[in-house]
Every structure is written in structure tokens, then in C-alpha cells.
PAZAPA-4460 file (N, C-alpha, C; in steps of 0.05 Angstrom, whole numbers, plus 32768, in hexadecimal, padded with zeros to 4 digits):
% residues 263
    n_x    n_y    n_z   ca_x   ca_y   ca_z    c_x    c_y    c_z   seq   type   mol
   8902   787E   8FDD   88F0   7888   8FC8   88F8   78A4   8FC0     1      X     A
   88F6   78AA   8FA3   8904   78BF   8FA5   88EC   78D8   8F9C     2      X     A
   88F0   78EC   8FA8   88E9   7908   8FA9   88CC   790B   8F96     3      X     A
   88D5   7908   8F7B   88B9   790F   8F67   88A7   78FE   8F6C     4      X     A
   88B6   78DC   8F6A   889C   78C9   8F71   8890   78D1   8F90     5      X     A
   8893   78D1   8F9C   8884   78D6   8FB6   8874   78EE   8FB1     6      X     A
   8876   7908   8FA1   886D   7917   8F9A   8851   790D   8F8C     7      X     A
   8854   78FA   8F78   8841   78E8   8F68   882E   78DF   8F71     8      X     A
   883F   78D3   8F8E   8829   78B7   8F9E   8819   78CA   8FA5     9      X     A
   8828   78E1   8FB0   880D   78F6   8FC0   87FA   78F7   8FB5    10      X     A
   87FE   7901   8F9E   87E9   7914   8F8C   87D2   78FE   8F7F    11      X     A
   87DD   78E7   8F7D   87CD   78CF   8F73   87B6   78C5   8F8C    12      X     A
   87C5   78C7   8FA7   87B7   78BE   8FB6   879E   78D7   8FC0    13      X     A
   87A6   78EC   8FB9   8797   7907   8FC0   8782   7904   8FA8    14      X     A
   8783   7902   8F95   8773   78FD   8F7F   8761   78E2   8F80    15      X     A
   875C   78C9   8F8C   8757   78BA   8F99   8747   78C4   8FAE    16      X     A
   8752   78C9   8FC3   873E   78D3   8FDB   872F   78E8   8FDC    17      X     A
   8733   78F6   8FC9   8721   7910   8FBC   8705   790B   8FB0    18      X     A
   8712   78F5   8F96   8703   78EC   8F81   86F2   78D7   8F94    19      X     A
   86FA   78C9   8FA5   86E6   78BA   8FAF   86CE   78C0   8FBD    20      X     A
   86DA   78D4   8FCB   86C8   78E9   8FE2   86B3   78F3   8FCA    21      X     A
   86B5   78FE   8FB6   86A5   7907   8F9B   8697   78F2   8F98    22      X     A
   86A0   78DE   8F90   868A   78C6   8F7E   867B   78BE   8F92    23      X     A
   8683   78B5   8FAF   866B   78AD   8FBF   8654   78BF   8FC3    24      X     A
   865E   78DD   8FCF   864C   78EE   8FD6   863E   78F3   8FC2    25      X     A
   863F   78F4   8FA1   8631   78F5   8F8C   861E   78E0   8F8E    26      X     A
   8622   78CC   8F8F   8614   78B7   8F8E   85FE   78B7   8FA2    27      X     A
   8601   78B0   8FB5   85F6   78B2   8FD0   85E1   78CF   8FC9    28      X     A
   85EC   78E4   8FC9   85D0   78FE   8FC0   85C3   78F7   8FB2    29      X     A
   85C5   78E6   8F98   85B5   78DC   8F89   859F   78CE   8F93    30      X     A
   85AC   78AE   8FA3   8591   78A2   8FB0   8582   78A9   8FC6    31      X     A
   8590   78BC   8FD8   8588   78C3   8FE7   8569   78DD   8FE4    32      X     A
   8578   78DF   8FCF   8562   78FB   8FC2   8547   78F5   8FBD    33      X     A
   853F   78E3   8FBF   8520   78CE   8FBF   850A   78E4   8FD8    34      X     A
   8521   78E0   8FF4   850F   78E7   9007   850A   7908   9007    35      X     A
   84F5   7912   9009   84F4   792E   900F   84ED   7938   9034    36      X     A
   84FD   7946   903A   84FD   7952   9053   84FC   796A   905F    37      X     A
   84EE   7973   906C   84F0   7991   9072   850A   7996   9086    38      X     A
   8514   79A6   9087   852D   79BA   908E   8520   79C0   90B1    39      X     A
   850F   79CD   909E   8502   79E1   90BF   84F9   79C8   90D4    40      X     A
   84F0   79B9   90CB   84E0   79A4   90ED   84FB   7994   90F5    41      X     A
   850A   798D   90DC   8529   797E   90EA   8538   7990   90FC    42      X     A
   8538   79A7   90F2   8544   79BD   9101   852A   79C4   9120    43      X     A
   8516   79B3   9122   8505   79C0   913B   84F9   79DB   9133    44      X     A
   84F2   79DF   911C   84E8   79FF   9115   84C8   7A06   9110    45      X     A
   84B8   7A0F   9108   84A5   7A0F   90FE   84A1   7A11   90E1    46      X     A
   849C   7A00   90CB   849E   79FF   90AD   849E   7A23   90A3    47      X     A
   84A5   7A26   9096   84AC   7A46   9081   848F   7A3A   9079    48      X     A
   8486   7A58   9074   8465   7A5A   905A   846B   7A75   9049    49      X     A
   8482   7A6B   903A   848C   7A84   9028   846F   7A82   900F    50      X     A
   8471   7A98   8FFB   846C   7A9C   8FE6   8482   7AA9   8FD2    51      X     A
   8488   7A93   8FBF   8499   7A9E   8FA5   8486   7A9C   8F8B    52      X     A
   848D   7AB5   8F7E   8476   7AAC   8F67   8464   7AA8   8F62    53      X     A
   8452   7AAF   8F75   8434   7AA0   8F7E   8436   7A8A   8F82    54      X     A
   8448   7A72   8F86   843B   7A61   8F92   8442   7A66   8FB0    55      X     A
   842F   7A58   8FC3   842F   7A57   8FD6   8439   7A43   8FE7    56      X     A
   843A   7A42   9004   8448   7A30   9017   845A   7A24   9015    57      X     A
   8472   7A35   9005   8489   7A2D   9008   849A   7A2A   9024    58      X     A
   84A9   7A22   9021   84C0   7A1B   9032   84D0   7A05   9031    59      X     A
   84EC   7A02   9040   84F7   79F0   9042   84F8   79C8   903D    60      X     A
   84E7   79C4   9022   84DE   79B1   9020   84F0   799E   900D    61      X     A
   8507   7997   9014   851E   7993   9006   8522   796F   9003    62      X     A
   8531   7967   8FEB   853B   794F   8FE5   8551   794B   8FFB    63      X     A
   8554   7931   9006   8568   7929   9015   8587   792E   9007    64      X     A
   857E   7936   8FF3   859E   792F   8FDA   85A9   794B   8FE1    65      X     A
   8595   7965   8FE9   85AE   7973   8FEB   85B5   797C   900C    66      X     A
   85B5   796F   900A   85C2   796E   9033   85E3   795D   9026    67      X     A
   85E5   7958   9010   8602   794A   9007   860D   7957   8FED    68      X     A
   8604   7966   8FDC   8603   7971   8FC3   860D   7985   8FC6    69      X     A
   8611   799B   8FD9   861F   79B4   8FE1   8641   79A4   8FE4    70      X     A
   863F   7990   8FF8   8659   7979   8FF2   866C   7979   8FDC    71      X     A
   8659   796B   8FCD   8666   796D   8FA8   866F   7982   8FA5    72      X     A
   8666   7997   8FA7   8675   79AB   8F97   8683   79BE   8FAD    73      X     A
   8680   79AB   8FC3   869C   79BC   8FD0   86BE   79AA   8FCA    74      X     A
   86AC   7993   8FC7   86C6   7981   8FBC   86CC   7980   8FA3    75      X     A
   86BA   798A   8F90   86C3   7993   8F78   86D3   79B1   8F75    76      X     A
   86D2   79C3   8F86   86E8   79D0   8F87   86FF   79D2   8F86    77      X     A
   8700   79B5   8FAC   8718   79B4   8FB1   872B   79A9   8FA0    78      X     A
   8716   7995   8F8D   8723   7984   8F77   872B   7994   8F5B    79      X     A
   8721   79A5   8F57   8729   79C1   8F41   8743   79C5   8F48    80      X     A
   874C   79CD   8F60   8757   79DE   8F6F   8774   79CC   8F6E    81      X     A
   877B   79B2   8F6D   8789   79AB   8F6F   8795   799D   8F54    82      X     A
   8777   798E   8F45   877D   797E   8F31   8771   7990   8F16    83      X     A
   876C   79A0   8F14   875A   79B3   8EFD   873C   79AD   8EFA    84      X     A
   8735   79B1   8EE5   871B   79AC   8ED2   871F   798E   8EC4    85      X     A
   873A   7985   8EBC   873D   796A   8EB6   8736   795A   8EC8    86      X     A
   8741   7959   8EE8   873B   7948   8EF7   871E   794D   8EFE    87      X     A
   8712   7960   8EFD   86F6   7969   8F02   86DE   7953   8EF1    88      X     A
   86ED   795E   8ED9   86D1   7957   8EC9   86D3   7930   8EBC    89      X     A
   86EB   792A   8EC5   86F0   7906   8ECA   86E8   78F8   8EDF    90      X     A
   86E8   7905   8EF6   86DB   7900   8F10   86B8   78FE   8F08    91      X     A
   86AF   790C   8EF9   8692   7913   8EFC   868B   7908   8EE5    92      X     A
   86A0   7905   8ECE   8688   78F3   8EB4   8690   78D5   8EC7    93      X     A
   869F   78CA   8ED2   869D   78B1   8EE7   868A   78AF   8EF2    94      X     A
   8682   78C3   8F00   8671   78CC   8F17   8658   78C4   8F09    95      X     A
   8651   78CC   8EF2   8636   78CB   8EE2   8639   78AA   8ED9    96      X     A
   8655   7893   8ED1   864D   7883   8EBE   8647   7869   8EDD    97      X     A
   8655   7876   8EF2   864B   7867   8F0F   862C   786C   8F1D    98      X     A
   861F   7882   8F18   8604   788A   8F1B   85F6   7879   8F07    99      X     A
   85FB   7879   8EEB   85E6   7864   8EDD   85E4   7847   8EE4   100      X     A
   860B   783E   8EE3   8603   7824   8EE6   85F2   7823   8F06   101      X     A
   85F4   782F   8F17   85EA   782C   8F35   85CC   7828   8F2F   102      X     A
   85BD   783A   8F1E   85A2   7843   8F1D   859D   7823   8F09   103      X     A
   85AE   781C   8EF4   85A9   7800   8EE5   85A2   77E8   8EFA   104      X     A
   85B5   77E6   8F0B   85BC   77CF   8F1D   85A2   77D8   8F35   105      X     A
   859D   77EF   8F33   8579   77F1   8F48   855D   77E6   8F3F   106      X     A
   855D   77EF   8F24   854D   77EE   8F16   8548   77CE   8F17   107      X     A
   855B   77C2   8F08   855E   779E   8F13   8555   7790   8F2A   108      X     A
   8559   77A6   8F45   8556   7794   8F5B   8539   77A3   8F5A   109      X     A
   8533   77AD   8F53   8511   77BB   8F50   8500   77A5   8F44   110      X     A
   850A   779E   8F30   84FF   7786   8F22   84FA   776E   8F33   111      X     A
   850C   776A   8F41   8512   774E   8F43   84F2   7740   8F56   112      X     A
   84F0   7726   8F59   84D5   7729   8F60   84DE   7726   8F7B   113      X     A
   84D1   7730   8F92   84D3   772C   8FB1   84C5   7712   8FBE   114      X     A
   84D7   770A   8FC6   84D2   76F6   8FDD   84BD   76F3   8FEB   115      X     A
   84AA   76E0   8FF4   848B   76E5   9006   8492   76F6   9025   116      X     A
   849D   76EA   902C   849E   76E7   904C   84AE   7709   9048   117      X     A
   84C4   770F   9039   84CD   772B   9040   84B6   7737   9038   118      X     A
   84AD   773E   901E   8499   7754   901C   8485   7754   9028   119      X     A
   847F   7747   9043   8467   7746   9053   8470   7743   9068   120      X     A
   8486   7748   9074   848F   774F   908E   8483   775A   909B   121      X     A
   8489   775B   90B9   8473   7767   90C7   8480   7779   90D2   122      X     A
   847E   7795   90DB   8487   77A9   90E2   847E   77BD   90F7   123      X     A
   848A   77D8   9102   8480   77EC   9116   8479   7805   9101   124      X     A
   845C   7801   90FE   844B   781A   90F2   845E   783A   9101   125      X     A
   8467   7850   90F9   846E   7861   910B   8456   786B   9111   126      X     A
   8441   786E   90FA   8430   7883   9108   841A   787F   9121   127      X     A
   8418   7865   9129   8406   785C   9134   8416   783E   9155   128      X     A
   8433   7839   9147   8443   7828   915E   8437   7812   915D   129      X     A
   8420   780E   9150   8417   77E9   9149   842B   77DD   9137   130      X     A
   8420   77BF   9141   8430   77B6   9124   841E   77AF   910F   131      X     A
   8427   77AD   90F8   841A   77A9   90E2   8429   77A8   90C8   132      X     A
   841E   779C   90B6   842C   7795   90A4   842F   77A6   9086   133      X     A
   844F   77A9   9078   8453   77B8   9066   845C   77A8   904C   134      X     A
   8457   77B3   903D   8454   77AC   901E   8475   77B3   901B   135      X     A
   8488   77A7   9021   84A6   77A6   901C   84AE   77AE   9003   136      X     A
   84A5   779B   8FEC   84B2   779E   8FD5   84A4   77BE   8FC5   137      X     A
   8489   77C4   8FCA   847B   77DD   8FC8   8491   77F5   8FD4   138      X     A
   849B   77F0   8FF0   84AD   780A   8FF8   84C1   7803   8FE8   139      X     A
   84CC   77EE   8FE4   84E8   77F8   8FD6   84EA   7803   8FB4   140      X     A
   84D3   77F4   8FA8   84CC   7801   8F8E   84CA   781E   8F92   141      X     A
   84BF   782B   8FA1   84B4   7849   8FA7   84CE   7857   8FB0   142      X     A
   84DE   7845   8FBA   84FA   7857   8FC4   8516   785C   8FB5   143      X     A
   8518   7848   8FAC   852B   783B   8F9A   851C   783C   8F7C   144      X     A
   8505   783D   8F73   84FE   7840   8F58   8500   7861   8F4F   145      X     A
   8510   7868   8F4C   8510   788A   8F45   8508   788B   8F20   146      X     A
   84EE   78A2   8F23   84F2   789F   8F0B   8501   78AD   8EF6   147      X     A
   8503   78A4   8EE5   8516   78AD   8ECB   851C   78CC   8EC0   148      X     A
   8507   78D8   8ECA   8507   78F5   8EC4   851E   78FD   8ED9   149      X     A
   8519   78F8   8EF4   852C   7900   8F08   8541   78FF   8F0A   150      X     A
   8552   78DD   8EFF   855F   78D8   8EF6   8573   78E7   8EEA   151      X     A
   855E   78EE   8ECC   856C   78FA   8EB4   856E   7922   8EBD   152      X     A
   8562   7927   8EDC   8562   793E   8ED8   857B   7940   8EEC   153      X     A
   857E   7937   8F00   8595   7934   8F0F   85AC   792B   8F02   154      X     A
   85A7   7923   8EEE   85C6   7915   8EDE   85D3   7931   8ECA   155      X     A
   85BA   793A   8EBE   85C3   7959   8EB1   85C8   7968   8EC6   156      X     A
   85BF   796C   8EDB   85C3   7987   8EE7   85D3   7985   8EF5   157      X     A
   85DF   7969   8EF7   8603   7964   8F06   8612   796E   8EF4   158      X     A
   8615   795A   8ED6   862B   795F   8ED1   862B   798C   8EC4   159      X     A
   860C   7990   8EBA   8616   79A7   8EB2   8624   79C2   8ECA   160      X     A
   8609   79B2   8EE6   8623   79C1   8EFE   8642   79C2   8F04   161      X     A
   8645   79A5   8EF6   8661   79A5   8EFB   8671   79B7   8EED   162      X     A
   8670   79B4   8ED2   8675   79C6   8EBD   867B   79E7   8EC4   163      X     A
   865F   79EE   8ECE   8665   7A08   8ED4   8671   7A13   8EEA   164      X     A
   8676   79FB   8EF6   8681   7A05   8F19   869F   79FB   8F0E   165      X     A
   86B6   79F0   8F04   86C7   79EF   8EF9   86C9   7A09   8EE9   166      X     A
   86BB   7A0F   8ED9   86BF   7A27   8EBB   86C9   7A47   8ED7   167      X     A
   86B2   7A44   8EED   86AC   7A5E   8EF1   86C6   7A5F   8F09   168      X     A
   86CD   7A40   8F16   86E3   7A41   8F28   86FC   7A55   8F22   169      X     A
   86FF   7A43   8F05   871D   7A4A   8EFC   871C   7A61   8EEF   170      X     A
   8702   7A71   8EE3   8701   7A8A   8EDA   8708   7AA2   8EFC   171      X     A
   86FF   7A9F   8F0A   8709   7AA8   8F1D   8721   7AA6   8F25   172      X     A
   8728   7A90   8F29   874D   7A8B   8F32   875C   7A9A   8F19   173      X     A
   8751   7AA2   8F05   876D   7AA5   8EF6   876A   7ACE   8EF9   174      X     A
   8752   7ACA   8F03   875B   7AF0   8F0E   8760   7AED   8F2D   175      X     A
   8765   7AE0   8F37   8765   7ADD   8F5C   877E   7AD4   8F5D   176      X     A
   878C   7AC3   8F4C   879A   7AB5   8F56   879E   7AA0   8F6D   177      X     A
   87B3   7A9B   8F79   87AA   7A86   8F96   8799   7A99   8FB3   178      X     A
   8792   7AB6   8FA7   8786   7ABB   8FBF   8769   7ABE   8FBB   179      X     A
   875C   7AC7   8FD2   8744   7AC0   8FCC   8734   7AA1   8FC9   180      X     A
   8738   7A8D   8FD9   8730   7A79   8FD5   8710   7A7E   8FD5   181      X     A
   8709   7A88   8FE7   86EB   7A8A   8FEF   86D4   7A92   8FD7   182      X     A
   86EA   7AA4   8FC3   86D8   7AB3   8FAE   86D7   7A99   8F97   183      X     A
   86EF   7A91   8F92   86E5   7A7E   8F7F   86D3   7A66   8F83   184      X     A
   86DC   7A5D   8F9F   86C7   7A3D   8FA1   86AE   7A4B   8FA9   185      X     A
   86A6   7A62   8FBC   868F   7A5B   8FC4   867D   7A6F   8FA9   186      X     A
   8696   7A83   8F9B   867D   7A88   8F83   867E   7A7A   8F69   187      X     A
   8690   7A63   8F68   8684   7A51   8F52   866A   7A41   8F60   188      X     A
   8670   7A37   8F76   8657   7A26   8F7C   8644   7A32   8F7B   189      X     A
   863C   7A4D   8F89   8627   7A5D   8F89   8615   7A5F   8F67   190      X     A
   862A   7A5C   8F52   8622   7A65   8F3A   8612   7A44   8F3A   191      X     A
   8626   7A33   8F31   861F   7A15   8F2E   860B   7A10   8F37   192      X     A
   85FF   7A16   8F4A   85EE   7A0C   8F5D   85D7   7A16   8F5D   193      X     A
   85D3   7A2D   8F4D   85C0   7A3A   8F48   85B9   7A2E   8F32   194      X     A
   85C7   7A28   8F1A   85BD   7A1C   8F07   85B8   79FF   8F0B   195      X     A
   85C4   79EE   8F17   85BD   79D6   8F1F   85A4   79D0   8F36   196      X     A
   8599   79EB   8F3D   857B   79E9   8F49   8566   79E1   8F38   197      X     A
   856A   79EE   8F2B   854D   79F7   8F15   8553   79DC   8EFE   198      X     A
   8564   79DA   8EF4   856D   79C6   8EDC   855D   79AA   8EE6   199      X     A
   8568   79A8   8EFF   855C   7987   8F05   8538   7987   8EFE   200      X     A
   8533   79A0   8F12   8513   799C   8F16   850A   79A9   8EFE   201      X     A
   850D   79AF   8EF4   8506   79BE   8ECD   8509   7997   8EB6   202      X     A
   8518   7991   8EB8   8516   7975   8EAE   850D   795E   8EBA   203      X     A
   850A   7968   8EE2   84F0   794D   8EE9   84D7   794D   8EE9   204      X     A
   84D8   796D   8EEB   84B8   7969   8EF5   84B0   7985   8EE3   205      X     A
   84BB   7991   8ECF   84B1   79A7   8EC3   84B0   7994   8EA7   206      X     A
   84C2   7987   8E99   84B5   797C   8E81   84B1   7957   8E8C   207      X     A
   84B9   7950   8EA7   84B5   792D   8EA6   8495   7930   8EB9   208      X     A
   848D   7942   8EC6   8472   7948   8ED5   845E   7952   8ECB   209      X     A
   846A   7969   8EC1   8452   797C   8EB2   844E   798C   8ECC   210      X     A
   845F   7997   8EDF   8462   79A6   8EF2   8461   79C8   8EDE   211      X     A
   844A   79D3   8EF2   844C   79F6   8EE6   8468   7A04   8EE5   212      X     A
   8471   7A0A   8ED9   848C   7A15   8ED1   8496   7A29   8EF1   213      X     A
   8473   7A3A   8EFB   8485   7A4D   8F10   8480   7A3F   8F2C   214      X     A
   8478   7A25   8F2B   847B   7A12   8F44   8496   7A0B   8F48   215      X     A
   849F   7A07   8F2B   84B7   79F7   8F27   84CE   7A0A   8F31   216      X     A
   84CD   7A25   8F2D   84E2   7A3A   8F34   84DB   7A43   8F47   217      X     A
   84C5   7A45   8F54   84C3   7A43   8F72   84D3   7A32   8F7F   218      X     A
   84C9   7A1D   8F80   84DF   7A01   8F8E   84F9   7A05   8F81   219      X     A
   8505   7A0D   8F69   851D   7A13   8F67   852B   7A29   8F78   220      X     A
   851D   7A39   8F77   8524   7A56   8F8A   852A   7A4C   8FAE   221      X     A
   8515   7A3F   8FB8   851A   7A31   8FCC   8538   7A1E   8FCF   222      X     A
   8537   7A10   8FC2   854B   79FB   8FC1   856A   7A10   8FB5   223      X     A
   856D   7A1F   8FB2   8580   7A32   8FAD   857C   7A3A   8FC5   224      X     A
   8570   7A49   8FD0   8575   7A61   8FE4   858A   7A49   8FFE   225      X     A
   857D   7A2E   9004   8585   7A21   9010   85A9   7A1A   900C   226      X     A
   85AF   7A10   8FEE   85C7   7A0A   8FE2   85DA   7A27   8FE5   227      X     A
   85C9   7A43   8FE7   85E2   7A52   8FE5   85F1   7A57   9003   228      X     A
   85D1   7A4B   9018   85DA   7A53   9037   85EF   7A40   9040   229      X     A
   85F2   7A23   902E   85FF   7A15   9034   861E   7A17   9026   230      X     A
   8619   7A21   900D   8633   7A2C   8FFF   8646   7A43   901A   231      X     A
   8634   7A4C   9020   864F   7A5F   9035   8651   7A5D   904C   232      X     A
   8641   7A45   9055   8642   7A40   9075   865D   7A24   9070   233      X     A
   8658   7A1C   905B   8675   7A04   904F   8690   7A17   9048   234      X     A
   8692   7A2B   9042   86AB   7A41   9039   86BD   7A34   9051   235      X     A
   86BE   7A3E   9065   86D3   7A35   9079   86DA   7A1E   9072   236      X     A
   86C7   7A06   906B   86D3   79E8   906C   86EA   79EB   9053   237      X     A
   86E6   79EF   9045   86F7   79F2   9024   8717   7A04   903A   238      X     A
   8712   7A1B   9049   8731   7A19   9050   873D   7A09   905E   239      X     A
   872C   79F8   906C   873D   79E2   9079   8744   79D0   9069   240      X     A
   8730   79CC   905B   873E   79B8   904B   875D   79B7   9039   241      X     A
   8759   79D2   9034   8775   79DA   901F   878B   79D8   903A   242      X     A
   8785   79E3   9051   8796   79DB   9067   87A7   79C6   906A   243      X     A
   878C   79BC   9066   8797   799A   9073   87A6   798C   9055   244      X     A
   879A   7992   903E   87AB   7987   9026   87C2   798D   901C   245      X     A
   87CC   79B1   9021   87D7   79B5   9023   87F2   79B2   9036   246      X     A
   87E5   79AE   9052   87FF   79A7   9067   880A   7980   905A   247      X     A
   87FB   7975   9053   8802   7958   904E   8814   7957   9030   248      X     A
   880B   7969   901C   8818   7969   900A   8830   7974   900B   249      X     A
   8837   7985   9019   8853   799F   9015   8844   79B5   9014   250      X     A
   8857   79C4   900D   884D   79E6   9003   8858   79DE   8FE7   251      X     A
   886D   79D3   8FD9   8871   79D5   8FC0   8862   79C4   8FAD   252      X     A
   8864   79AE   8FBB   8848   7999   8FB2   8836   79A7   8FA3   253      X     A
   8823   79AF   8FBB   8804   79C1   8FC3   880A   79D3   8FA7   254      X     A
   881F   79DE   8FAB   881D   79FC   8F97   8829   79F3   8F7E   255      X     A
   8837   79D5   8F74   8839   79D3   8F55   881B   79CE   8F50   256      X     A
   8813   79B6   8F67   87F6   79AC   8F59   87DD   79C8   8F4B   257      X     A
   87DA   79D4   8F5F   87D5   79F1   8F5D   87D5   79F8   8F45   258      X     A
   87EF   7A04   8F3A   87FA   7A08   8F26   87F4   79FE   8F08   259      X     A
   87F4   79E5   8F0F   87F3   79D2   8EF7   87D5   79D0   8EF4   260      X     A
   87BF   79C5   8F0E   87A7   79D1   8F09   879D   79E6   8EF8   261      X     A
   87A9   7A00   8EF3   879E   7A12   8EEF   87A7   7A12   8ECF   262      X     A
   87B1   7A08   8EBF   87B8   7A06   8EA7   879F   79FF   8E98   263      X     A
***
């Protein structure tokens, strides 16, 4: 096999296992993002009773989606980093036309009518260890039925995060050059991520709820402070990664892709 093509297969198959790692973990934050969880009692802590803004009893009261969403845009870096803003922003209008049909093909099985015997299964109550019986097709409507505001607010505030965490990557790299890894990924995400707080919950629940505007930036403020602790506690992962992509590719590989990225 000769020299360039093997050069090819790499880069094709790195673009592949990149892009895949992206579209699942996108996806998956999405449905996962239904459940809300506190931070502090998973962690064994006592709940935060912050005040931002006047509202009260804040704390750690977060969507399951971003325990995976700090992810994305560490792999949207690494994917900047190698393939540009082209490979970036093809990965993610994908990313969006595989999120609808997913949410189409839910919506369907939402519909569909349930079976007797499943939706009246009999089950272990947690709160109480009896058994007793649950309304099946009721939980899955409630879990799987997301509504449309949320939808449409997570779908803008991906792709416009994407957008800016690409714009602000490569505005950095072209004064850093190849050094400095740390400043460009973890302060494009930092930027991104701040605006992809507020964006979602400003289009679900500030115009799809009728949520008070400084509730809404409260819980945005929260859900940031969280995304930035996780933006730099992930920094290290982003050099291994270039490690490890780099030792598999070459050094000349690594550094045309590089190169040609940055165009």
C-alpha cells in the first residue's frame, strides 16, 4: 500500500471514530436530559441553598444531558483540531438531521397504542418495597415524550454552541499557533458553553413555559458554573487524546492534518 493512501485510510478512519463518538454522545444527552438530578446527594453531599438573583434554593439541580455535553465539546475540539470547522460543522448539522429523525421515530412509538398485560405490569414500588402496579405506557409517554419547546431549545443551543466553539477555537489557534492547546479548547468551550446554558432554557421554559426571565438565569448561572468546573477538570483529557492521535497517526500525519485544519 503505498505511503499517501495509508495516510488517507488514517485520517478517514480518525474522522469516523471521532465523528461517531460525537453523534452518539449528542444523542444520548439529548434523551437522557428528561431526568433531572442533583450533583450534591450523588456525590453523598448535603444539597447547595444558593441565592442568585433572588431566587432562592438553588443548587446543583441538573439535566442528566450534561454529565455528557461537556463531552461534545471536548470532542468537538479535538475534531476542530484535526479536521477544521468543515469537519466540525458536518458532523453537527448530521448530528441535528439524526436528533430529529430519532425524536420522529419516538414520537411514533409514543403513539402507538400499548399492549394490556405490558402497561399493567406489576412491579417493586421503590418508595415503599411492595409490589404494586404501574401505568407503563403513562411512564414511557412522560419519559420519552419531550416536549417541543425543549426539543427546539436544545437543538438551537447545540448547533449555535457549536458555531461559537469552532469560530472562537480557531480564532485562538491562529494567534497560539500549535501551542497552547489548553487555551484554545478549554476557552472556546468555556465561551460556548456559556451561551448554550441560557439559550436552551430561554426557548424552553422562558418563551415555551412562561418561566420568570431571572429564574431562568438563575438556573442558567447554575448549570454554567457546573459546565465550566467540568470544562477544566476535562483539559488534561484533550492532551491525551492528541497523544494518543497523534502517536497513531505520525508526527507528519498529525501536523499536515493540523495544518490543513487550520485553513
Amino acid at each position: 500500500m503505498q505511503v499517501n493512501q495509508l495516510h488517507k485510510d488514517k485520517s478517514v478512519i480518525l474522522f469516523f471514530i471521532l465523528g461517531g463518538f460525537f453523534i452518539c454522545n449528542t444523542l444520548v444527552a439529548e434523551f437522557i436530559g428528561v431526568k433531572i438530578f442533583s450533583l450534591e446527594k450523588t456525590l453523598g453531599w448535603e444539597p447547595f441553598d444558593w441565592e442568585i438573583f433572588g431566587v432562592e434554593g438553588l443548587g446543583f439541580n441538573l439535566t442528566a444531558g450534561v454529565v455528557l455535553w461537556p463531552v461534545v465539546f471536548v470532542m468537538t475540539d479535538i475534531i476542530n483540531e484535526y479536521f477544521g470547522m468543515k469537519g466540525v460543522r458536518r458532523l453537527s448539522n448530521f448530528a441535528v438531521i439524526l436528533i430529529l429523525y430519532a425524536f420522529v421515530m419516538i414520537f411514533f412509538a409514543v403513539w402507538l397504542s400499548p399492549n394490556d398485560w405490558w402497561q399493567s405490569q406489576s412491579g417493586i414500588d421503590p418508595t415503599n418495597t411492595t409490589t404494586s402496579l404501574f401505568d407503563m405506557d403513562l411512564a414511557f409517554r412522560k419519559i420519552m415524550g419531550q416536549g417541543l419547546w425543549i426539543i427546539a431549545g436544545s437543538l438551537v443551543a447545540f448547533l449555535v454552541g457549536q458555531i461559537i466553539d469552532v469560530f472562537v477555537f480557531q480564532k485562538i489557534k491562529s494567534y497560539t499557533g500549535e501551542s497552547k492547546i489548553w487555551l484554545r479548547a478549554t476557552g472556546s468551550t468555556l465561551i460556548s458553553q456559556f451561551i448554550d446554558s441560557f439559550i436552551v432554557l430561554l426557548i424552553a421554559f422562558w418563551i415555551g413555559s412562561d418561566w420568570d426571565l431571572v429564574r431562568v438565569l438563575a438556573i442558567g448561572t447554575v448549570n454554567y458554573i457546573y459546565k465550566f468546573i467540568m470544562a477544566v477538570i476535562l483539559t488534561p483529557i484533550i492532551y491525551l487524546a492528541h497523544a494518543l492521535i497523534d502517536s497513531w497517526l505520525g508526527n507528519d500525519l498529525a501536523f499536515k492534518m493540523k495544518q490543513e485544519a487550520s485553513l
